[in-house]
PDB file of N, CA, C and O in Angstrom:
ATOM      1  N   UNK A   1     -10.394 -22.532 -20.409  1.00  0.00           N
ATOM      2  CA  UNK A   1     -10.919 -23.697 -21.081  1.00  0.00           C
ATOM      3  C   UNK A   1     -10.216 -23.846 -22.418  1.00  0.00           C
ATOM      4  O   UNK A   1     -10.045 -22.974 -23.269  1.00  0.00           O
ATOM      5  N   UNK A   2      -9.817 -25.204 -22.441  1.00  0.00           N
ATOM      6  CA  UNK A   2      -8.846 -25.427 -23.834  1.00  0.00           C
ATOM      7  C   UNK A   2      -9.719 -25.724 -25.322  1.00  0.00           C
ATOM      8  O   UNK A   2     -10.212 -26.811 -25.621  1.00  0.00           O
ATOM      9  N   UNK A   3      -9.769 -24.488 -26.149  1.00  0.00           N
ATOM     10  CA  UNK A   3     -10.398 -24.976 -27.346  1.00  0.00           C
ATOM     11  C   UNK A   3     -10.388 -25.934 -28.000  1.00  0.00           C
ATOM     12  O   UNK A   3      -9.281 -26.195 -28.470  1.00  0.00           O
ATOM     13  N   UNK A   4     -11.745 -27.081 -28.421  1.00  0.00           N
ATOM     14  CA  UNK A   4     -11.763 -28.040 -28.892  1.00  0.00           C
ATOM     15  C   UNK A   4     -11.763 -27.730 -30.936  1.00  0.00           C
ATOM     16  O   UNK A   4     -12.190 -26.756 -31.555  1.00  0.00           O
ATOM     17  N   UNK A   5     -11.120 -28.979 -31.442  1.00  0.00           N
ATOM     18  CA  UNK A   5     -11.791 -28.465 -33.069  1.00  0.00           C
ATOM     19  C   UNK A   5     -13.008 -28.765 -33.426  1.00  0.00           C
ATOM     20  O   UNK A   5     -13.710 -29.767 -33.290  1.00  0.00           O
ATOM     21  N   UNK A   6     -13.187 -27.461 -34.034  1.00  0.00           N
ATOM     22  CA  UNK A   6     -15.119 -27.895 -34.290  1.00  0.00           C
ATOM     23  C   UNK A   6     -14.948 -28.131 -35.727  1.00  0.00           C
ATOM     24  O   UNK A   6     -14.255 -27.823 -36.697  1.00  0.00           O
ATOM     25  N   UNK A   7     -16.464 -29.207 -35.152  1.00  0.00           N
ATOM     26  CA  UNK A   7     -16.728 -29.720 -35.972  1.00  0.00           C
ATOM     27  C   UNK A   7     -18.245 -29.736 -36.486  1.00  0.00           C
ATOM     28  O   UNK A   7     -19.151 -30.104 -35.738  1.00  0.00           O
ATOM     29  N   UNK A   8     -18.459 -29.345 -37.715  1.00  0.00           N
ATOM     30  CA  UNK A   8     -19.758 -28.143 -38.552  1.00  0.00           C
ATOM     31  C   UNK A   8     -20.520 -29.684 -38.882  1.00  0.00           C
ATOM     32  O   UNK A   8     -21.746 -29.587 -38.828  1.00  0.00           O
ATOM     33  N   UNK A   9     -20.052 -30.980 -39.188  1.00  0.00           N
ATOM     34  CA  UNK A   9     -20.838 -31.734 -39.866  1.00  0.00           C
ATOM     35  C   UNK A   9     -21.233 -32.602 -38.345  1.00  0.00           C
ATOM     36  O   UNK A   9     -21.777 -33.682 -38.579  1.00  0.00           O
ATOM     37  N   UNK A  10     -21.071 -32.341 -37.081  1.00  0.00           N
ATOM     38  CA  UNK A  10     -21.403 -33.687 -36.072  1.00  0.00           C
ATOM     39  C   UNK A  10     -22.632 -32.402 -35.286  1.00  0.00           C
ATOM     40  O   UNK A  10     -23.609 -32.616 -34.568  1.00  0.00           O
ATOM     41  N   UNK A  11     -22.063 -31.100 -35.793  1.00  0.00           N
ATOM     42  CA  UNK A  11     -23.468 -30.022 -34.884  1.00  0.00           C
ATOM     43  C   UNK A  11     -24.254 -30.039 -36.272  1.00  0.00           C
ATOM     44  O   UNK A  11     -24.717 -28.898 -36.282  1.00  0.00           O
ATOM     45  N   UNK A  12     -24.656 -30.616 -37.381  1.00  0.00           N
ATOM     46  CA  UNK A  12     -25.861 -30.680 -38.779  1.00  0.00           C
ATOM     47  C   UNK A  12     -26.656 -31.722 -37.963  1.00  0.00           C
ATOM     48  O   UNK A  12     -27.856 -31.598 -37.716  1.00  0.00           O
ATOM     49  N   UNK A  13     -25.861 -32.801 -37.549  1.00  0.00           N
ATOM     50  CA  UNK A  13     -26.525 -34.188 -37.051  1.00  0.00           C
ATOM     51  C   UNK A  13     -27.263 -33.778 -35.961  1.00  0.00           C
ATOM     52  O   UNK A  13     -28.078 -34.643 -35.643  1.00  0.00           O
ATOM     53  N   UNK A  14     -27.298 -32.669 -35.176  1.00  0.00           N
ATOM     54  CA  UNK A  14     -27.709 -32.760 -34.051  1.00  0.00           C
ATOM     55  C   UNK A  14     -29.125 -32.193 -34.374  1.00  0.00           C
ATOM     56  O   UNK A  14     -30.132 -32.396 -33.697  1.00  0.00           O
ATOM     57  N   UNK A  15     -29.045 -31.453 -35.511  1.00  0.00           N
ATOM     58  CA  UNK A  15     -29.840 -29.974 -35.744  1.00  0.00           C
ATOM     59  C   UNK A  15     -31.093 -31.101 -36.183  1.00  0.00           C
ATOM     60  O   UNK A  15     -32.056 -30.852 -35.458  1.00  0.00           O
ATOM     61  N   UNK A  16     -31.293 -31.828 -36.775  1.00  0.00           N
ATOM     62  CA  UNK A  16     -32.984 -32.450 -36.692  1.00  0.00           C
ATOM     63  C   UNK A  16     -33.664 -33.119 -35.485  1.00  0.00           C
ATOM     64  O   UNK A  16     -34.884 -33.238 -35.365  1.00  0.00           O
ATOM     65  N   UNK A  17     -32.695 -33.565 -34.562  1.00  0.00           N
ATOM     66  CA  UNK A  17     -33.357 -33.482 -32.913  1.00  0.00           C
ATOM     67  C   UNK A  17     -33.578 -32.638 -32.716  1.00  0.00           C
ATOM     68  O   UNK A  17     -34.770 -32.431 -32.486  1.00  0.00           O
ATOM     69  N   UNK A  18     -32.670 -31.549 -32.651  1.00  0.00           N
ATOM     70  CA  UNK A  18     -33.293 -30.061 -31.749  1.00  0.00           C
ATOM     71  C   UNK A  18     -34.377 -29.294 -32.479  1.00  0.00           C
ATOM     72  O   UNK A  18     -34.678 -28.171 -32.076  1.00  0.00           O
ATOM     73  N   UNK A  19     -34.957 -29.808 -33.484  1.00  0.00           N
ATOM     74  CA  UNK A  19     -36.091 -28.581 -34.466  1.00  0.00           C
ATOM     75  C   UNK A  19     -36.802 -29.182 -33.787  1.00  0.00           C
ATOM     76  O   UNK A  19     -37.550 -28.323 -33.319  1.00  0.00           O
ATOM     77  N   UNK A  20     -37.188 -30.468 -33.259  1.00  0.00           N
ATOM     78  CA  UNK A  20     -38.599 -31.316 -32.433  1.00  0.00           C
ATOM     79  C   UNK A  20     -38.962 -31.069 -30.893  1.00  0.00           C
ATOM     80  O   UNK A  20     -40.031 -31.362 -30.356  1.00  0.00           O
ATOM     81  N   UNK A  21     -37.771 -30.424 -30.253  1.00  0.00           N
ATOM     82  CA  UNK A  21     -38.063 -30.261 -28.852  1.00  0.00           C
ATOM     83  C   UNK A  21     -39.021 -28.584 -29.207  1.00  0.00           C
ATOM     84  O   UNK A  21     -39.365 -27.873 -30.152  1.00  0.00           O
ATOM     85  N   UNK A  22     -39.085 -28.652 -27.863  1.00  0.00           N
ATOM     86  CA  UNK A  22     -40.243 -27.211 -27.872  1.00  0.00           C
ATOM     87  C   UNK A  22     -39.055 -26.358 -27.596  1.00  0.00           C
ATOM     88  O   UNK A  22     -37.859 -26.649 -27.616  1.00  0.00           O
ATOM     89  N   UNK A  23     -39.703 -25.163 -27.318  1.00  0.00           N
ATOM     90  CA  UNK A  23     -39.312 -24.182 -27.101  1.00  0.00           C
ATOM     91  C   UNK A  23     -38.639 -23.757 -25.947  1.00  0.00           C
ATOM     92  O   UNK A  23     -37.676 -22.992 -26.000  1.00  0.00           O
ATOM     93  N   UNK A  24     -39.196 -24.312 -24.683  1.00  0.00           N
ATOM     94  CA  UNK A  24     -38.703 -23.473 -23.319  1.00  0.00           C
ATOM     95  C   UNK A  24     -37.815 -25.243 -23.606  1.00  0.00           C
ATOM     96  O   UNK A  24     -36.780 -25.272 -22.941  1.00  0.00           O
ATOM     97  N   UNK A  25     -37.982 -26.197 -24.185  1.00  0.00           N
ATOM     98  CA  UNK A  25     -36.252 -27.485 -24.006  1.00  0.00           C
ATOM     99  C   UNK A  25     -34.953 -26.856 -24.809  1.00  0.00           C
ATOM    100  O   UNK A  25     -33.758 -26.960 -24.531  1.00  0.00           O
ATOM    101  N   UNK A  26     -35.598 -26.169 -25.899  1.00  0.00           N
ATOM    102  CA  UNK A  26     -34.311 -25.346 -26.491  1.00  0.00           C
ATOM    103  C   UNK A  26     -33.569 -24.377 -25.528  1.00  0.00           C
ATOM    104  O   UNK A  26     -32.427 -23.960 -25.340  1.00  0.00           O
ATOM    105  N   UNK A  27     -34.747 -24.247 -25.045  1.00  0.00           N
ATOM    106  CA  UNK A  27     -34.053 -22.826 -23.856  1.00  0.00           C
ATOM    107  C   UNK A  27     -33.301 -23.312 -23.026  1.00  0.00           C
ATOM    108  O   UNK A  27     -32.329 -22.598 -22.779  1.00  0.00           O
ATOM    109  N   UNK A  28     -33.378 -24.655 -22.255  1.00  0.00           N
ATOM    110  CA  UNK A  28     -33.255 -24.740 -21.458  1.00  0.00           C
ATOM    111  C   UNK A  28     -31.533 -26.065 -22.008  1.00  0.00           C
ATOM    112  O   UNK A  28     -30.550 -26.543 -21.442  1.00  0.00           O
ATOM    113  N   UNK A  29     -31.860 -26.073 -22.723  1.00  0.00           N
ATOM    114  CA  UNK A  29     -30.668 -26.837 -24.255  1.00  0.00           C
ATOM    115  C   UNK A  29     -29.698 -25.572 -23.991  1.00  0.00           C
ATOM    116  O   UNK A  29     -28.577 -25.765 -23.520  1.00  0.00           O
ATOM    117  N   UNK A  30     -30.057 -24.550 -24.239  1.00  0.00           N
ATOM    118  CA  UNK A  30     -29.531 -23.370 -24.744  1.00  0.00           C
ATOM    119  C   UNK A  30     -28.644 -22.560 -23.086  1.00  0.00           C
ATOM    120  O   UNK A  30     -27.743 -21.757 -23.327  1.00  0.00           O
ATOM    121  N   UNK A  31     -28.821 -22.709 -22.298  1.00  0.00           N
ATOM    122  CA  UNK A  31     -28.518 -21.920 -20.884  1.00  0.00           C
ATOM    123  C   UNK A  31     -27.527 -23.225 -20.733  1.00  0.00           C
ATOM    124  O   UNK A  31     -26.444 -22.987 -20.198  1.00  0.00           O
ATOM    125  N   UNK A  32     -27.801 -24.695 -21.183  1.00  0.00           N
ATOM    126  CA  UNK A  32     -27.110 -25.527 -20.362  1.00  0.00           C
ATOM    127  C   UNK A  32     -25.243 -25.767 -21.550  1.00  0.00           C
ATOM    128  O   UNK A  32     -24.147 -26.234 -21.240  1.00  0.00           O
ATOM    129  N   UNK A  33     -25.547 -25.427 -22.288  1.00  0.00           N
ATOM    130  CA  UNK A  33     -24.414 -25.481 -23.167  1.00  0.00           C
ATOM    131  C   UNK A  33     -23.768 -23.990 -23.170  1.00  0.00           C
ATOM    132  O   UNK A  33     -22.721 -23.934 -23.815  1.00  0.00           O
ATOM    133  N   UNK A  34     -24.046 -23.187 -22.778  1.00  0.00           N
ATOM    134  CA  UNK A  34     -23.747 -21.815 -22.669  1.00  0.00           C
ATOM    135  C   UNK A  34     -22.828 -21.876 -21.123  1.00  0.00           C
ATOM    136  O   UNK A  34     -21.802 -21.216 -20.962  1.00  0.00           O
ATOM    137  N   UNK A  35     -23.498 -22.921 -19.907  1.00  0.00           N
ATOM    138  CA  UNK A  35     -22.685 -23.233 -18.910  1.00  0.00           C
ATOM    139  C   UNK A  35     -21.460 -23.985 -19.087  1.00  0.00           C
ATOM    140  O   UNK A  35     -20.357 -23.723 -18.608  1.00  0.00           O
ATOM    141  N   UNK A  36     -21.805 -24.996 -19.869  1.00  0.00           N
ATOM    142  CA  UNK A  36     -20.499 -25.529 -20.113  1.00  0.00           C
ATOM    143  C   UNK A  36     -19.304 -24.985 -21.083  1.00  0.00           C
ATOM    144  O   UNK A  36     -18.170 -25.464 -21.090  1.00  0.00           O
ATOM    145  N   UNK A  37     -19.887 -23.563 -22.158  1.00  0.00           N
ATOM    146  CA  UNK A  37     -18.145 -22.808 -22.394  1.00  0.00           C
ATOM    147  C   UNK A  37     -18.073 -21.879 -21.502  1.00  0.00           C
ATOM    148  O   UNK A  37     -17.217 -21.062 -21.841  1.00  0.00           O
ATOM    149  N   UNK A  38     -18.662 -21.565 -20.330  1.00  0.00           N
ATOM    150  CA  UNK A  38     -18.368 -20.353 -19.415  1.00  0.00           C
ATOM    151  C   UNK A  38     -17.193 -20.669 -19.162  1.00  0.00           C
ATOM    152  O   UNK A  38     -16.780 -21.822 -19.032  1.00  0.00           O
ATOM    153  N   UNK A  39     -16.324 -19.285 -19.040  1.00  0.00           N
ATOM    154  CA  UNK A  39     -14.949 -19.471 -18.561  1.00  0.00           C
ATOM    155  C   UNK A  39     -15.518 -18.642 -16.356  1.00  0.00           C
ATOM    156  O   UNK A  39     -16.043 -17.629 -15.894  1.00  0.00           O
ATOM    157  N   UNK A  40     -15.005 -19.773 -15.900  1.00  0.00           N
ATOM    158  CA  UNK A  40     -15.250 -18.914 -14.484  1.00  0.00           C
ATOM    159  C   UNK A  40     -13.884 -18.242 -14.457  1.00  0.00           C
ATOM    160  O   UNK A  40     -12.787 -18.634 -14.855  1.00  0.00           O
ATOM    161  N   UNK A  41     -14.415 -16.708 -13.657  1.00  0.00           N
ATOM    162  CA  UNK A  41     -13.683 -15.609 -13.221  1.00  0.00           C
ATOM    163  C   UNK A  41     -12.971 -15.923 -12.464  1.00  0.00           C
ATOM    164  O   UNK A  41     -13.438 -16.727 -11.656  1.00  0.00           O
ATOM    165  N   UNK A  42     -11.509 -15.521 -12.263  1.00  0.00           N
ATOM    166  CA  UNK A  42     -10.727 -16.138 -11.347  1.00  0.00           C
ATOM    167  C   UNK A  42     -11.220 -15.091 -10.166  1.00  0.00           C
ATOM    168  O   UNK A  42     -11.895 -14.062 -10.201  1.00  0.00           O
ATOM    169  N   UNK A  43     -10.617 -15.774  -9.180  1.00  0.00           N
ATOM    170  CA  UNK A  43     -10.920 -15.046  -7.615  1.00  0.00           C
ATOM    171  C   UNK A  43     -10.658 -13.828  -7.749  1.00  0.00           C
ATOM    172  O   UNK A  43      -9.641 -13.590  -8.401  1.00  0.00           O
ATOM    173  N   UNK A  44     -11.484 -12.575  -7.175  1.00  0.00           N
ATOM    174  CA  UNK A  44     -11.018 -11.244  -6.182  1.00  0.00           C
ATOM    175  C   UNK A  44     -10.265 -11.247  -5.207  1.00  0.00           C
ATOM    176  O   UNK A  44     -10.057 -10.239  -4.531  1.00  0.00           O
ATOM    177  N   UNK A  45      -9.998 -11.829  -5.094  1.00  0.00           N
ATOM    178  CA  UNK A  45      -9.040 -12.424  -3.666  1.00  0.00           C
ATOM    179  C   UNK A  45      -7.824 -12.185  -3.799  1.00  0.00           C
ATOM    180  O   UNK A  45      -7.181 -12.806  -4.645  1.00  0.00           O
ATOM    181  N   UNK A  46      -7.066 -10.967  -2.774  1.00  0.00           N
ATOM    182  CA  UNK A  46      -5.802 -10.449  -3.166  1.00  0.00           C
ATOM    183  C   UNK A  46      -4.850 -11.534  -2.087  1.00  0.00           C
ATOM    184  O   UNK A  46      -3.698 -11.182  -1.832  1.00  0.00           O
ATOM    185  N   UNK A  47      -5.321 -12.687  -1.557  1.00  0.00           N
ATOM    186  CA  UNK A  47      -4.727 -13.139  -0.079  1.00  0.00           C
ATOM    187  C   UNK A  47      -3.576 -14.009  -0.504  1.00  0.00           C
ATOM    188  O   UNK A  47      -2.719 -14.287   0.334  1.00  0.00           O
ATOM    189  N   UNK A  48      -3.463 -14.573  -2.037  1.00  0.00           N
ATOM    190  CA  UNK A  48      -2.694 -15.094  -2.472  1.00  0.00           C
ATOM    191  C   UNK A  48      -1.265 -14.634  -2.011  1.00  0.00           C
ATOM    192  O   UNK A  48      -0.302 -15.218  -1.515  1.00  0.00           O
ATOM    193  N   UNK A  49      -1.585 -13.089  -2.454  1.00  0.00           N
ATOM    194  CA  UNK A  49       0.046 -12.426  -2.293  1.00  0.00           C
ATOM    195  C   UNK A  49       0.237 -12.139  -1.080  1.00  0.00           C
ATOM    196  O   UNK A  49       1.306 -11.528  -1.074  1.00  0.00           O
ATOM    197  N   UNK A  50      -0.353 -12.243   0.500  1.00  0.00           N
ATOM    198  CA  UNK A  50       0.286 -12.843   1.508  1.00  0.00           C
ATOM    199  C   UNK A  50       1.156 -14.142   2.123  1.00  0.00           C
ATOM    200  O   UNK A  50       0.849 -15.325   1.971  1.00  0.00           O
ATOM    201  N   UNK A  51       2.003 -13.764   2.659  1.00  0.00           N
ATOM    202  CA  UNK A  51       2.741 -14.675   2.900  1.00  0.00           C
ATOM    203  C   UNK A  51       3.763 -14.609   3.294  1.00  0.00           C
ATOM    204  O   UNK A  51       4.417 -13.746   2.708  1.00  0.00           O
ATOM    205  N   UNK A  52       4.529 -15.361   4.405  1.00  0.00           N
ATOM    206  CA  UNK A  52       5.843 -15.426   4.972  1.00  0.00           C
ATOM    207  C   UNK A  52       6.818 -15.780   4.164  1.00  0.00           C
ATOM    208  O   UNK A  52       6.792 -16.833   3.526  1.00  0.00           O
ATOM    209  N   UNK A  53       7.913 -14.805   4.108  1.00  0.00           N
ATOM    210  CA  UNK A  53       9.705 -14.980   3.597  1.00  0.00           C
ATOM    211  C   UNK A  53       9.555 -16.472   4.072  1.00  0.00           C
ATOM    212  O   UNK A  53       9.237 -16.958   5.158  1.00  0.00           O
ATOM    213  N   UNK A  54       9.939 -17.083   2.720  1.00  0.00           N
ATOM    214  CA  UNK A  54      10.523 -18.816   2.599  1.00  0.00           C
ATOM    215  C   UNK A  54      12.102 -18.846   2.180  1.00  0.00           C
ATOM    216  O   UNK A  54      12.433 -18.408   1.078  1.00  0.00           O
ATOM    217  N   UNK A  55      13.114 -19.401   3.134  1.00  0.00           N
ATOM    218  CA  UNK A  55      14.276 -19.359   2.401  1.00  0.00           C
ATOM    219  C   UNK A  55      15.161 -19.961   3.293  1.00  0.00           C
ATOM    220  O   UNK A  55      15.077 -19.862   4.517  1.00  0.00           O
ATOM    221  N   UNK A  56      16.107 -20.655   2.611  1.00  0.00           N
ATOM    222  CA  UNK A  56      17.024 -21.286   3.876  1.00  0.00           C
ATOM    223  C   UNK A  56      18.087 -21.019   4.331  1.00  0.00           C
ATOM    224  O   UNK A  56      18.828 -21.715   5.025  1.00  0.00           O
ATOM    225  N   UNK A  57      18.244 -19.706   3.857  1.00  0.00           N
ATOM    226  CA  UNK A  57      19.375 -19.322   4.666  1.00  0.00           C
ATOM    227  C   UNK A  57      18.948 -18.444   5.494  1.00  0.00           C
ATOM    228  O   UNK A  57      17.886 -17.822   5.452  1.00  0.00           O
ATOM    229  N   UNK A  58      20.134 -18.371   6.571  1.00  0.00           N
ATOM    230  CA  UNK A  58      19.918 -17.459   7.668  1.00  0.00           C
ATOM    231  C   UNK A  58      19.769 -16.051   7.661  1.00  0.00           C
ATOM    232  O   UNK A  58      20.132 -15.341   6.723  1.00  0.00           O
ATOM    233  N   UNK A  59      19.181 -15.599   8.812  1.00  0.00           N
ATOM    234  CA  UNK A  59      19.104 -13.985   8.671  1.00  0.00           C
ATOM    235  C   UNK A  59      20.406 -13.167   8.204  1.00  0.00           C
ATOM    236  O   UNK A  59      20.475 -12.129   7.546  1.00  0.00           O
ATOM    237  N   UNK A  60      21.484 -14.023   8.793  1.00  0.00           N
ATOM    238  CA  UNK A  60      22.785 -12.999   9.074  1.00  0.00           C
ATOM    239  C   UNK A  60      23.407 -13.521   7.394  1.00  0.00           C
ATOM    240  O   UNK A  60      24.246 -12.772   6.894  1.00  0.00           O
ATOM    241  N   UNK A  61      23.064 -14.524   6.750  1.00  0.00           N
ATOM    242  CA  UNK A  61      23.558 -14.706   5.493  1.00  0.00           C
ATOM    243  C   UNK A  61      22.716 -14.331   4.464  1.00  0.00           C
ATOM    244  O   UNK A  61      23.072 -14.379   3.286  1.00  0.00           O
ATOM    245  N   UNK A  62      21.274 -13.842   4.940  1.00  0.00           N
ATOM    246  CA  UNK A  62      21.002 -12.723   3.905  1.00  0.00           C
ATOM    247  C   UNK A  62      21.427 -11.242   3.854  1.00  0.00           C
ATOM    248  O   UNK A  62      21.658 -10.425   2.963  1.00  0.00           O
ATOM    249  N   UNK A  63      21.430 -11.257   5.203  1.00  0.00           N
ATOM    250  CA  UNK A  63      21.948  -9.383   5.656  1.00  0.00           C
ATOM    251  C   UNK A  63      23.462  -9.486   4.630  1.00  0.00           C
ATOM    252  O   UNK A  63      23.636  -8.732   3.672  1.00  0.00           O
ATOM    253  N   UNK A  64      24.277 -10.359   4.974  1.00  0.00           N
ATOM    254  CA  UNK A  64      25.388 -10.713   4.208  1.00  0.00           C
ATOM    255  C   UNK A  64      25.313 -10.005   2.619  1.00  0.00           C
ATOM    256  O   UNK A  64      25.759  -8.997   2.071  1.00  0.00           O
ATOM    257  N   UNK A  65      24.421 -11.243   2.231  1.00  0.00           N
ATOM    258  CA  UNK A  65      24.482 -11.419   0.963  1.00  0.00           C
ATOM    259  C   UNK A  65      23.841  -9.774   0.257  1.00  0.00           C
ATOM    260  O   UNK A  65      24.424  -9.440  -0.774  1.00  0.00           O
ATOM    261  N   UNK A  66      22.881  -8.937   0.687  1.00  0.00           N
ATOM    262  CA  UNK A  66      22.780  -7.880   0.961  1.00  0.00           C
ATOM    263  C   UNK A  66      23.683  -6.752   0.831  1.00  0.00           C
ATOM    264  O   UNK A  66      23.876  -6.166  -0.234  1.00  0.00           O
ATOM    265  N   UNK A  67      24.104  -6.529   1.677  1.00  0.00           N
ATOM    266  CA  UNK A  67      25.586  -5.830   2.098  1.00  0.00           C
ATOM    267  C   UNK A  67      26.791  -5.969   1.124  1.00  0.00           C
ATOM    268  O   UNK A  67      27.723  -5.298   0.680  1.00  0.00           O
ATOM    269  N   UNK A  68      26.368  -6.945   1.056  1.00  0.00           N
ATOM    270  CA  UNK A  68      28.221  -7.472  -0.334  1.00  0.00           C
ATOM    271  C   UNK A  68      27.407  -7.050  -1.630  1.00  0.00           C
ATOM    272  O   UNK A  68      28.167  -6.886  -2.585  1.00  0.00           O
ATOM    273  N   UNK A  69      25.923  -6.805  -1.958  1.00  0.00           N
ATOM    274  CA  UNK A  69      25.575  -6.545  -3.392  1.00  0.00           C
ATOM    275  C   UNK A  69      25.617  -5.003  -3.741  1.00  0.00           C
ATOM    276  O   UNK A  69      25.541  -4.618  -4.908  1.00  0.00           O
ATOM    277  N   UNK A  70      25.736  -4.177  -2.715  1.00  0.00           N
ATOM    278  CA  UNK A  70      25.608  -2.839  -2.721  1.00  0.00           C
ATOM    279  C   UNK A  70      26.817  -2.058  -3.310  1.00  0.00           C
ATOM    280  O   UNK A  70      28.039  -2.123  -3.183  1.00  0.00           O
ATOM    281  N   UNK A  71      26.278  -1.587  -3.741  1.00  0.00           N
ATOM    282  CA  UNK A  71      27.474  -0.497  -4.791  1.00  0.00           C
ATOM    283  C   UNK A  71      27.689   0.793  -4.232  1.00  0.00           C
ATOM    284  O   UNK A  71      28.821   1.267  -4.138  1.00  0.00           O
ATOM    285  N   UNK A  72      26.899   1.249  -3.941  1.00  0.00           N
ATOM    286  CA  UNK A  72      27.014   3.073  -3.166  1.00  0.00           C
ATOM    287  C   UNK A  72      28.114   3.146  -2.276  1.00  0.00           C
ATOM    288  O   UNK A  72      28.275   2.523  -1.227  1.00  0.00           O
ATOM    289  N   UNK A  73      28.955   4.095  -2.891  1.00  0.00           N
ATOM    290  CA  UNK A  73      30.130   4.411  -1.973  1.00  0.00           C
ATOM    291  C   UNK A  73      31.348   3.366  -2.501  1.00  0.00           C
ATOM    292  O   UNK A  73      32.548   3.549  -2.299  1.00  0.00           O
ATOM    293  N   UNK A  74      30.725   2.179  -3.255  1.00  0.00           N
ATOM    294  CA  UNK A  74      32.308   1.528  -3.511  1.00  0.00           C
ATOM    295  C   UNK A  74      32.944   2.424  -4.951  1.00  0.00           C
ATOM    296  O   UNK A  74      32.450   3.274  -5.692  1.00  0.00           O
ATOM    297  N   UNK A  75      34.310   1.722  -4.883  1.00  0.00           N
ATOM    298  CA  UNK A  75      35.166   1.942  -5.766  1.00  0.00           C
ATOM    299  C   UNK A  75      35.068   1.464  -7.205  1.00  0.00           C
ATOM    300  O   UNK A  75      35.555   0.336  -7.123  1.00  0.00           O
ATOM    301  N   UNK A  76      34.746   1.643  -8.408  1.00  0.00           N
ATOM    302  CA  UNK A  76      34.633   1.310  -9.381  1.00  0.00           C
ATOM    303  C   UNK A  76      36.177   1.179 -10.514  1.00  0.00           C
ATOM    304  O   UNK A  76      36.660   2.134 -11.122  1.00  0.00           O
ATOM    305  N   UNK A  77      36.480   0.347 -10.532  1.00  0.00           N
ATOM    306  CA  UNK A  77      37.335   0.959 -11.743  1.00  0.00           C
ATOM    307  C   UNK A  77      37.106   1.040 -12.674  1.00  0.00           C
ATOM    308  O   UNK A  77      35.965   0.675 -12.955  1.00  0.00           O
ATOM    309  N   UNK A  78      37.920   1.520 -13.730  1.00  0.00           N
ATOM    310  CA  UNK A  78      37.604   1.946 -15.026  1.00  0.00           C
ATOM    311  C   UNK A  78      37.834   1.463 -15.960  1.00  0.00           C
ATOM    312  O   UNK A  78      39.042   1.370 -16.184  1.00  0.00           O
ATOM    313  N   UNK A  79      37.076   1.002 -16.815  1.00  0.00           N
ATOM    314  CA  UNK A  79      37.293  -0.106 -17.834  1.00  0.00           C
ATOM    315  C   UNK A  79      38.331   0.190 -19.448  1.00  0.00           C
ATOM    316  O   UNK A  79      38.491  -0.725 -20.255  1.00  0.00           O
TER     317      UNK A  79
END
């Protein structure tokens, strides 16, 4: 939730309505503004990170591309 700027003189204005409601309307004032800064928990849900290889090249031009990145066993020269 993106922080708004507060503002101390538009919550003074509010404060002589709310001294007149009772008690269980404050409460119930009070649970309902407490819902609206709840941040909800993102999911438990690990299913996101399933999922099928997306890509457009072919099998044999990744094996490729693979194969040509490997260093073990090549020749290095010396700088």
């Amino acid at each position: 939730m993106e922080v708004q700027n507060h503002n101390p003189k538009l919550v003074k204005n509010y404060l002589p309505s709310l001294r007149s409601l009772s008690a269980n309307d404050k409460l119930d004032l009070a649970e309902m503004l407490i819902e609206l800064v709840r941040v909800p928990e993102p999911p438990k849900s690990i299913e996101h990170l399933f999922g099928a290889w997306e890509s457009d090249k072919s099998a044999e031009e990744m094996i490729e591309e693979i194969e040509g990145a490997r260093t073990c066993g090549a020749i290095r020269e010396e700088l």
